[in-house]
N, C-alpha and C positions, 0 to 999 in steps of 0.2 A: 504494500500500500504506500504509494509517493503520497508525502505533504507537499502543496507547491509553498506554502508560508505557516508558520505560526498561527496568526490568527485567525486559520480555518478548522484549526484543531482546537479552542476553545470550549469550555463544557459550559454544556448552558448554567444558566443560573442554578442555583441551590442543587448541582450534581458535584460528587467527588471530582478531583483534578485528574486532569489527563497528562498521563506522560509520553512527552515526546522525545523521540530515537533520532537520532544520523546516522546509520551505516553504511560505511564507506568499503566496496568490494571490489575486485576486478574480473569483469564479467563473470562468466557462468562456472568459476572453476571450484572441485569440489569443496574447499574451506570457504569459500563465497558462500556457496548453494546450502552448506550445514548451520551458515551463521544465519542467514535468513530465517529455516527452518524454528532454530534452537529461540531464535528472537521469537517468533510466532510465538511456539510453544510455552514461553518465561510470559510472553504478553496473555496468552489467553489463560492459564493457569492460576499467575502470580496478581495479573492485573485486573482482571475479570474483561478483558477485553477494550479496559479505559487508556489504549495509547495510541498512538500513530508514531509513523516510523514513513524517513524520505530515506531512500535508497541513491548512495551515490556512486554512478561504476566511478573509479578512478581513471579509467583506461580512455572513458568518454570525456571527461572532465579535471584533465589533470592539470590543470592549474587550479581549478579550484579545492583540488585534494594539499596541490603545494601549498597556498593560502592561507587555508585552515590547519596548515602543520601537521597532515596526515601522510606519514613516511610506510608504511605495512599496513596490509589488509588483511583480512576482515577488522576494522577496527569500527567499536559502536559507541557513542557520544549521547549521552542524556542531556538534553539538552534544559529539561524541566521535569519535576520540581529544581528549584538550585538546591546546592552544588551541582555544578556539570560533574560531569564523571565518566572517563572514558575506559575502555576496556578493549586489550587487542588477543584478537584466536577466535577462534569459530565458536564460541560460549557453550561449549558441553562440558565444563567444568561448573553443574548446576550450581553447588553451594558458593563456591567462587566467585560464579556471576551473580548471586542474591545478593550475597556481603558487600560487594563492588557497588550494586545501585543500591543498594541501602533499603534490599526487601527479604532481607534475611529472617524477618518478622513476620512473614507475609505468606509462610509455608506452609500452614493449615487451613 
C-alpha cells in the first residue's frame, strides 16, 4: 500500500493513531519481497491494521534513497508516532522488530 503524503493517512477524529512506515527496497529481490510481507504481517497482527506504509524501490528513486540517508535495503523508517525509528533486514526477527518500534507491549 503506497502513501502519496502524510496527511492522507490521518485517522479520523476520536480513532487511535495510525502508524506510518517508509520502506525503502530494491525491486523484487527476495529480502525486499520478505520485508514487505513481515511488515504486513507486524501491521495486521501488532496494529490491528491502523498503519500505512509508502514503498520506496531505491533502484527507481535513488536519489531520493541518497537524501534521506538510506545506504542498505530492506530498511523500514517509522515515520509516526515520534520517535522515528528505523530498522534495517527483512524484519523476521519478530521480537526484535516489536522492541525496535516500540510494540513490544502490543503482543497479546
Amino acid at each position: 500500500m503506497n502513501v502519496p503524503n502524510q496527511k492522507d493517512a490521518q485517522p479520523p477524529p476520536g480513532d487511535r493513531e495510525v502508524t506510518l512506515f517508509r520502506l525503502y527496497v530494491a525491486d523484487e529481490t527476495p529480502n525486499s519481497n520478505r520485508s514487505r510481507a513481515n511488515l504486513q504481517s507486524i501491521g495486521k497482527e501488532h496494529l490491528q491494521d491502523r498503519y500505512r506504509t509508502e514503498v520506496v524501490d531505491i533502484l527507481q528513486y535513488p536519489l531520493r534513497a541518497l537524501s534521506d540517508g538510506i545506504l542498505v535495503t530492506p530498511t523500514l523508517v517509522r515515520l509516526s508516532p515520534l520517535p522515528v525509528r528505523t530498522i534495517v533486514g527483512d524484519l523476521s526477527d519478530l521480537t526484535a522488530v516489536l522492541l525496535a518500534l516500540g510494540l513490544a507491549g502490543s503482543t497479546e
